[in-house]
PATOR-89605 format. One line per field, with one value per residue (C-alpha): residue number from 1; residue in one letter; x, y, z. Coordinates in Angstrom, 2 decimals, padded with zeros to 5 digits. Example, Ala and Ser with C-alpha at 12.3 -4.5 7.8 and 13.67 -1.06 7.14 Angstrom:
<sites>
seq = c(1|2) $
type = c(A|S) $
u = c(012.30|013.67) $
v = c(-004.50|-001.06) $
w = c(007.80|007.14) $
</sites>
This chain:
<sites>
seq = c(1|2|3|4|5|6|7|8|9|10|11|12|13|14|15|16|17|18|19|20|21|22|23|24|25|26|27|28|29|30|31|32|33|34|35|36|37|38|39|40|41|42|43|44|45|46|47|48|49|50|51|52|53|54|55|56|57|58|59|60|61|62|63|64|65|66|67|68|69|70|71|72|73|74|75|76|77|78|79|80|81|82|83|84|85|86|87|88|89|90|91|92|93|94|95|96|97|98|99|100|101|102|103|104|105|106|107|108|109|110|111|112|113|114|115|116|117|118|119|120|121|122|123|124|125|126|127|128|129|130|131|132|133|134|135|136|137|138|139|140|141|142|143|144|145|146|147|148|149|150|151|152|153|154|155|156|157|158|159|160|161|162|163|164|165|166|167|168|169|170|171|172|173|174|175|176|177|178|179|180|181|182|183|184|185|186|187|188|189|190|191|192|193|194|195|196|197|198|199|200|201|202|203|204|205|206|207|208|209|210|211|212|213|214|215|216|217|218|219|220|221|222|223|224|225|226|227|228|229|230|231|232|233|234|235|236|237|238|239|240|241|242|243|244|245|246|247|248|249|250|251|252|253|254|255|256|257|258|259|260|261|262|263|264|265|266|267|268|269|270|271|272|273|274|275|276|277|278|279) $
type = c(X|X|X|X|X|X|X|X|X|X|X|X|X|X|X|X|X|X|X|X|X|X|X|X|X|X|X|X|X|X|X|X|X|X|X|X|X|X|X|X|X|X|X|X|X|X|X|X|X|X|X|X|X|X|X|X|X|X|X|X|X|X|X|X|X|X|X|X|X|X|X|X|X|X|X|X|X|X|X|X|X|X|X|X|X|X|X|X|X|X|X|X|X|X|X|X|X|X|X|X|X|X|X|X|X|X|X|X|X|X|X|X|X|X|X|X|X|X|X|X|X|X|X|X|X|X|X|X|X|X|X|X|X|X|X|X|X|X|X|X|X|X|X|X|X|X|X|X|X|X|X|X|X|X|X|X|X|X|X|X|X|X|X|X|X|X|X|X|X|X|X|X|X|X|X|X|X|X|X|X|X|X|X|X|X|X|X|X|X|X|X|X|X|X|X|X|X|X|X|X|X|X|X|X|X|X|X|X|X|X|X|X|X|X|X|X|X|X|X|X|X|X|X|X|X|X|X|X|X|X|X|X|X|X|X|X|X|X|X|X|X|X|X|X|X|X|X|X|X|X|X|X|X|X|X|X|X|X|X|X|X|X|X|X|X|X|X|X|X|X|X|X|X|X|X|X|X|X|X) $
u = c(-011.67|-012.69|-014.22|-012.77|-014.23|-015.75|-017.11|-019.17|-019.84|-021.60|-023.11|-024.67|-025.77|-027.45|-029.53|-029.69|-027.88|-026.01|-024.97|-022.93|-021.90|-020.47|-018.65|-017.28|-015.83|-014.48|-012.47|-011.31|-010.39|-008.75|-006.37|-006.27|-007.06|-006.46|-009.33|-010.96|-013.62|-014.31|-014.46|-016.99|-018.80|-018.90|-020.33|-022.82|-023.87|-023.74|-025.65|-028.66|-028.12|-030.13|-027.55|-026.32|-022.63|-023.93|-023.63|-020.46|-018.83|-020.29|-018.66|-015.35|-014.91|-016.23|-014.19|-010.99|-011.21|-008.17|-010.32|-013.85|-015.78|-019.31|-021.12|-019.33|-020.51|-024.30|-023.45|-022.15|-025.28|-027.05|-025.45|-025.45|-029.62|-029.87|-028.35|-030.34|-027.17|-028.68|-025.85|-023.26|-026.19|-025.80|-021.72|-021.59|-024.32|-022.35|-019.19|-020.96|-022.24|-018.93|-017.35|-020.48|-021.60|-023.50|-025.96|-029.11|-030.15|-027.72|-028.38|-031.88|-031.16|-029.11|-032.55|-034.33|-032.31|-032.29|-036.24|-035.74|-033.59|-035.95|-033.57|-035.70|-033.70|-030.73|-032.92|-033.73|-030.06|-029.35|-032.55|-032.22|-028.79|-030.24|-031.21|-034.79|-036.38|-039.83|-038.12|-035.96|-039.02|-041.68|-038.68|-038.84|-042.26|-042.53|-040.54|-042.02|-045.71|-043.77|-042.83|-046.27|-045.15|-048.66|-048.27|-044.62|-045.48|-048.46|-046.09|-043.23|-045.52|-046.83|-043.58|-042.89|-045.52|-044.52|-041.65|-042.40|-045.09|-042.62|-039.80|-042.73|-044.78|-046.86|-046.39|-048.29|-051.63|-049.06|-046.33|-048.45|-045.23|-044.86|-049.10|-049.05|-045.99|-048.50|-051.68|-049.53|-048.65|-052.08|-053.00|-050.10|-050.54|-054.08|-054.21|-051.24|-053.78|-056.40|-054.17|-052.97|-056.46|-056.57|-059.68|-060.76|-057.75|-058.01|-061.19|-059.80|-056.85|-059.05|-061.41|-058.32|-057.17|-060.36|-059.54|-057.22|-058.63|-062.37|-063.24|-060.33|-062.71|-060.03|-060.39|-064.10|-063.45|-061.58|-063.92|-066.03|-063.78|-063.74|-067.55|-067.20|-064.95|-067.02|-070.10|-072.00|-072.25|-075.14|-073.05|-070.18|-071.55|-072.63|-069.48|-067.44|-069.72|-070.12|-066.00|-065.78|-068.49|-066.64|-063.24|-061.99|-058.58|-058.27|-055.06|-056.54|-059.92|-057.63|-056.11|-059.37|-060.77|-057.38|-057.59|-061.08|-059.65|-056.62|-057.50|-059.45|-061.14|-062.76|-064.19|-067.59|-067.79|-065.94|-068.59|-071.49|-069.35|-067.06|-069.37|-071.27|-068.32|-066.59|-069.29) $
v = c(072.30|068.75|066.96|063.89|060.44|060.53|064.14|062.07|059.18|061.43|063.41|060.09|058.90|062.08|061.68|058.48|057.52|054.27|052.69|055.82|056.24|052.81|053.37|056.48|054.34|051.53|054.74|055.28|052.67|051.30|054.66|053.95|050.16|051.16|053.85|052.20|055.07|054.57|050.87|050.77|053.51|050.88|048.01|049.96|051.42|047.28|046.52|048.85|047.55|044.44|043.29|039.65|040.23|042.88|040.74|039.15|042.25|043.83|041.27|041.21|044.88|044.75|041.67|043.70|046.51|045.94|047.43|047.01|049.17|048.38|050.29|047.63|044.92|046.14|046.06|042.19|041.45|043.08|041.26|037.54|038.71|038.75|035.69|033.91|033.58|033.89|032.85|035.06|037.65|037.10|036.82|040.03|041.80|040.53|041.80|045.08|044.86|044.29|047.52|049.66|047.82|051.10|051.59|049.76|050.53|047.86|046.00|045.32|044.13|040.93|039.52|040.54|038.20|035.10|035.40|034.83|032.26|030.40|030.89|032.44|031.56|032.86|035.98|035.79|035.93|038.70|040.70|039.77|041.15|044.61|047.33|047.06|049.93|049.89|049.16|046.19|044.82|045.14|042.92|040.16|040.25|039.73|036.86|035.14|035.39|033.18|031.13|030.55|032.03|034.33|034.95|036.33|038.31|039.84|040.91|042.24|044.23|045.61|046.74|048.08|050.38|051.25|051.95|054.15|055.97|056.91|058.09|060.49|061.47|064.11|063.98|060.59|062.78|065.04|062.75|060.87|058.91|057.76|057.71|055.00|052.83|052.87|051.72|049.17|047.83|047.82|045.96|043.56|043.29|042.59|040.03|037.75|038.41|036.88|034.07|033.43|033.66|037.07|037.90|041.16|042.49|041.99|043.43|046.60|047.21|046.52|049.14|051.94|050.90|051.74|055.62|055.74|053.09|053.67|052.42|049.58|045.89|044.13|045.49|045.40|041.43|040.84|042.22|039.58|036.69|037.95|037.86|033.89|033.15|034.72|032.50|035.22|033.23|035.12|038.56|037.40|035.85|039.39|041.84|039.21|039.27|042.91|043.02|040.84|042.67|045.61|044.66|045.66|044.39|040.75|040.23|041.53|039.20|036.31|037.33|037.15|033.66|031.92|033.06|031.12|028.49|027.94|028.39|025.25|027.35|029.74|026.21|026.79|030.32|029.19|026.41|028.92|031.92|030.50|028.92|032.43|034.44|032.56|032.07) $
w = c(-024.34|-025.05|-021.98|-020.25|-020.66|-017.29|-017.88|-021.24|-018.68|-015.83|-018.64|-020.40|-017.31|-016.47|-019.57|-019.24|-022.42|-020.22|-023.80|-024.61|-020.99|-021.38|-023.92|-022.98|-019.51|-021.86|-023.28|-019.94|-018.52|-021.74|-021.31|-017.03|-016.11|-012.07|-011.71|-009.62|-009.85|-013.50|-012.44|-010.20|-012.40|-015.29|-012.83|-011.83|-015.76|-017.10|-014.25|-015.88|-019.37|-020.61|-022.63|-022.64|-021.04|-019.04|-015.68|-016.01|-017.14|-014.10|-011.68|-013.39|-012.71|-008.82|-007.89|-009.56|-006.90|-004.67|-001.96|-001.84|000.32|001.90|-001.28|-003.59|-001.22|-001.93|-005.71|-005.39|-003.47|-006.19|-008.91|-007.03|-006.49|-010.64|-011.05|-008.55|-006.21|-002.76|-000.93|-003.04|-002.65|001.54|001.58|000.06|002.24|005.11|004.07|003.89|007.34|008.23|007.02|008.11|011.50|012.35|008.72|009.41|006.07|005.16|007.71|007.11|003.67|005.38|006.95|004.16|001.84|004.52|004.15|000.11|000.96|003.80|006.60|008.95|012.02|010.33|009.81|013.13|014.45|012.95|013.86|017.43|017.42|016.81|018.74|020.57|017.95|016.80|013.58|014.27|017.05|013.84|011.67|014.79|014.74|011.18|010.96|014.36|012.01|009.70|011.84|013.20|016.68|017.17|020.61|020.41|017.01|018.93|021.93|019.81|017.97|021.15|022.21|018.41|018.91|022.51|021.01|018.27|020.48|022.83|019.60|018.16|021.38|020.43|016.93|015.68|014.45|012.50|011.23|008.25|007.68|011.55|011.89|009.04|010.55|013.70|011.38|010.59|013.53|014.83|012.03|012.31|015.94|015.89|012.98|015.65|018.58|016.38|015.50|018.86|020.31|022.15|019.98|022.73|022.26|018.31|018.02|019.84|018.02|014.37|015.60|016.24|012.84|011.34|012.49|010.14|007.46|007.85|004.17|004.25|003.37|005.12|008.46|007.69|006.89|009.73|012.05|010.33|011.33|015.05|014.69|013.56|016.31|018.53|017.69|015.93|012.41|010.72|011.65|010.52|007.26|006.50|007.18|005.64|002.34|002.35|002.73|-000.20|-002.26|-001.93|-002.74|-006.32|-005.92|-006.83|-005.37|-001.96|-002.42|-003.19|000.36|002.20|000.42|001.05|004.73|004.79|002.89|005.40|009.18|010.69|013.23|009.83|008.11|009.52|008.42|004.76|003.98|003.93|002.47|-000.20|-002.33|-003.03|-003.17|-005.65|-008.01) $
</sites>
């Protein structure tokens, strides 16, 4: 017995043959234009396939669903993304969000596109709308670091990991998944309480993430900052270097120098380190 069209499609995709599985939905929608299933199949194959029509084939076959459902949405999104559409990207997201009020998974991706665009009040708005989870506090306190807002980052992250103390009691030193979220927040949270000038509490929370990063340079470099702003110079002159020195990733050095480079309280610290470290 032969197999169907969409038998050949799943098949192709399966193997990852998407030319073939393209062809073999041309065949079937050619045979049934209102399958909306073989539709929204094809949209998703042409939106794997480098070829030059690829995208506005795509489209044509998502905007001809007579229903769209919130998975379609994502797909527009996806599409508008690819063709640098931001705010097509963000209609569709929030056309999604619409139909699925309840998927966070969606949800974060409306916030997350607002940030592309530089509309981080607008991704703001939408975060604040959330519930008060470690997740949606860490988003809040994110986009408050962008916004320069130390002191509020720093106390949003302190209620983030409150938060996600209080979801995994017991569990942090055997969830590595949930222990890492909380390295991150200590990180997070102690880089705005350096910024915002609670440099005790900073120090602190660098030291408990150097339990679970004890041969991470950056918490060894920003230990070296505290040291600056603490009047200790000559100490911090030397963690700082020795961070540096020991830092094979030049995406993460680049990191560290244009931290010295950009905060006016570091400039004392930057004059006597940069010059060596660069050469």
């Amino acid at each position: 017995m032969p197999y169907t069209p969409m038998e050949l499609a799943n098949a192709f995709i399966r193997t990852g043959e998407l030319t073939d599985a393209l062809a073999a939905l041309d065949a079937r929608l050619a045979e049934a234009p209102d399958d909306d299933e073989a539709r929204r199949l094809r949209a998703a194959v042409l939106l794997r396939l480098p070829v030059p029509d690829a995208l506005a084939r795509a489209a044509a076959d998502l905007a001809a669903l007579p229903q769209p459902t919130a998975a379609d949405y994502v797909q527009l999104a996806l599409l508008a993304e690819r063709r640098h559409d931001l705010p097509g990207a963000i209609a569709a997201m929030q056309a999604a969000c619409r139909l699925e009020p309840a998927d966070e998974r969606l949800l974060e991706r409306l916030p997350g596109l607002y940030v592309q665009q530089g509309n981080i009040p607008a991704a703001l708005d939408v975060v604040r709308a959330q519930p008060r989870t470690w997740r949606w506090l860490q988003w809040q306190a994110d986009l408050e670091v962008q916004q320069g807002a130390f002191a509020a980052a720093a106390d949003l992250y302190e209620q983030a990991q409150q938060h996600l103390e209080a979801r995994f009691a017991g569990q942090l030193a055997l969830n590595r998944v949930a222990g890492a979220i909380r390295a991150r927040l200590l990180l997070a949270r102690a880089f705005a309480c350096r910024r915002c000038g609670r440099l005790g509490t900073a120090e602190q929370l660098y030291h408990e993430a150097q339990r679970y990063y004890p041969d991470d340079p950056t918490v060894l470099f920003n230990l070296g900052l505290l040291r600056a702003l603490h009047g200790d110079l000559a100490g911090a002159l030397a963690q700082c270097r020795q961070a540096l020195d020991t830092t094979d990733q030049a995406l993460l050095r680049a990191e560290m120098v244009a931290t010295l480079r950009q905060e006016a309280e570091l400039q004392p610290l930057a004059a006597q380190l940069l010059p060596e470290s660069l050469t």
